[in-house]
C-alpha positions in Angstrom: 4.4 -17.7 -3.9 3.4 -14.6 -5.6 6.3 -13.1 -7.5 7.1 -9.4 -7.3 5.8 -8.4 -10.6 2.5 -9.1 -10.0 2.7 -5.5 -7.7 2.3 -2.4 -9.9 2.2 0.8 -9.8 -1.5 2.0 -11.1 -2.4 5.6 -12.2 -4.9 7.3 -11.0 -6.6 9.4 -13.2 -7.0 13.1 -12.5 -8.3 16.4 -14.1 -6.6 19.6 -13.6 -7.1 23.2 -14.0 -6.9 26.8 -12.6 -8.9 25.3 -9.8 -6.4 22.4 -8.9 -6.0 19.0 -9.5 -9.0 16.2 -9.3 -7.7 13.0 -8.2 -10.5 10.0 -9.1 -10.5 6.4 -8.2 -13.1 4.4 -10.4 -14.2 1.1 -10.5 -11.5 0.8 -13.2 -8.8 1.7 -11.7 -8.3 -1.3 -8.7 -8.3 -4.6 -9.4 -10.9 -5.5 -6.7 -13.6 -3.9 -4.6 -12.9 -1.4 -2.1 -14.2 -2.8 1.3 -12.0 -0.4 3.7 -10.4 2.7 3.2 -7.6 3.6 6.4 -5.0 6.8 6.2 -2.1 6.9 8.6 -1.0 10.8 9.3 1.2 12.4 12.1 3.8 9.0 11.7 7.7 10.1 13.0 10.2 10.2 10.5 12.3 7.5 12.5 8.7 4.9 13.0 7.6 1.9 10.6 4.2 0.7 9.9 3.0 -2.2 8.3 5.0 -5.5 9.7 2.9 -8.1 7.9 1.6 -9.7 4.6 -2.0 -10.7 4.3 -3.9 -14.0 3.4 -7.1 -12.4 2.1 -6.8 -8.8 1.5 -5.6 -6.9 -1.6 -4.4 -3.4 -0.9 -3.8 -0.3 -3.1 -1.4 2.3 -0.9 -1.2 5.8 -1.7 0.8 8.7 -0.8 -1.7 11.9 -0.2 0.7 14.3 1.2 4.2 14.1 1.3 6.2 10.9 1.1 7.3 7.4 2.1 8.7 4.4 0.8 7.1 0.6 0.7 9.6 -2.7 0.8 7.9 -5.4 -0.7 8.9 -8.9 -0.3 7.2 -11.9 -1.6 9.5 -14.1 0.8 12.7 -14.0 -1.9 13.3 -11.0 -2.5 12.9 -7.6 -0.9 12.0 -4.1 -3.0 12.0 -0.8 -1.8 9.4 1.7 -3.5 9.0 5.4 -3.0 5.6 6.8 -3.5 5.4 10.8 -3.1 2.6 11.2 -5.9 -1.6 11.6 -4.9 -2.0 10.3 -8.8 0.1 6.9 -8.0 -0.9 3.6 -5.8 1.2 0.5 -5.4 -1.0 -2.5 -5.5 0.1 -5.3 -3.6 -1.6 -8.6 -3.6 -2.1 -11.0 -1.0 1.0 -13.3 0.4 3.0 -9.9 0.2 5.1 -8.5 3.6 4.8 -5.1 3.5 6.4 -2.4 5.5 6.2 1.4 5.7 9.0 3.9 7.1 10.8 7.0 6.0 7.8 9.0 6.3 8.3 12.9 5.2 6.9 15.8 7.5 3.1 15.8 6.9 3.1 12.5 5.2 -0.4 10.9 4.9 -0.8 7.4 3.4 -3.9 6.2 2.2 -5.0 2.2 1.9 -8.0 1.3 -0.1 -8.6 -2.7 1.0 -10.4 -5.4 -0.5 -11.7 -7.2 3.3 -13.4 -5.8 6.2 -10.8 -5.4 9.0 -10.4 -9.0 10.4 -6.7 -10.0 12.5 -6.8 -13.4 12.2 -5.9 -13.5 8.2 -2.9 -10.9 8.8 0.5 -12.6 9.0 2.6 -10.8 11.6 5.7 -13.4 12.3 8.4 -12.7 9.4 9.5 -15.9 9.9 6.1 -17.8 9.7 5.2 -16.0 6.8 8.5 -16.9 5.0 7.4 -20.5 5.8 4.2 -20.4 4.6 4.3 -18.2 1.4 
């Protein structure tokens, strides 16, 4: 069972001036190998996302725009995490449920991935991932 600590917060580097802000995601920065990049956008206030841990994939999440907040839970114990900063991404491992709600007006959240999309290693049952992890 992965314990909660091993999910971070990780800074993103960025470079600012008159012209704005730079945002930039190096090698350096993730612990793994981007394979996918997905962005949810347009989400009501009142939905969720999310619902499910994975066996493979390792996921950096990212507010762009606005706000939301992640709970984590490694199958003890639950944490709720805001992330309203484009310079901030939660990293969660693998064997982590994650889910996604309280989305501001013109939230977008961004997921860099470490797998291809594939369904069969999500784990979408609460309960069978509490058994398993």
């Amino acid at each position: 069972m992965h314990n909660i600590s091993s999910i971070k917060l990780l800074n993103i580097p960025k470079v600012h001036d008159e012209r704005g802000s730079l945002a930039v995601i190096e090698k350096e920065v993730l612990p793994f190998d981007i394979k996918r990049i997905y962005y949810l956008y347009d989400v009501p206030s009142d939905s969720y996302r999310g619902g499910h841990a994975h066996r493979e994939q390792e996921s950096v999440i990212i507010a762009l725009s606005g706000s939301f907040e992640v709970t984590i839970d490694n199958g003890e114990c639950r944490e709720r995490i805001m992330l309203n900063k484009p310079t901030q991404g939660l990293y969660i491992p693998t064997h982590i449920w994650r889910e996604i709600d309280n989305f501001s007006s013109g939230a977008v959240c961004l997921v860099l991935a470490s797998t291809e999309y594939n369904e069969d290693e999500y784990i979408r049952d609460y309960n069978t991932f509490k058994i398993n992890f």
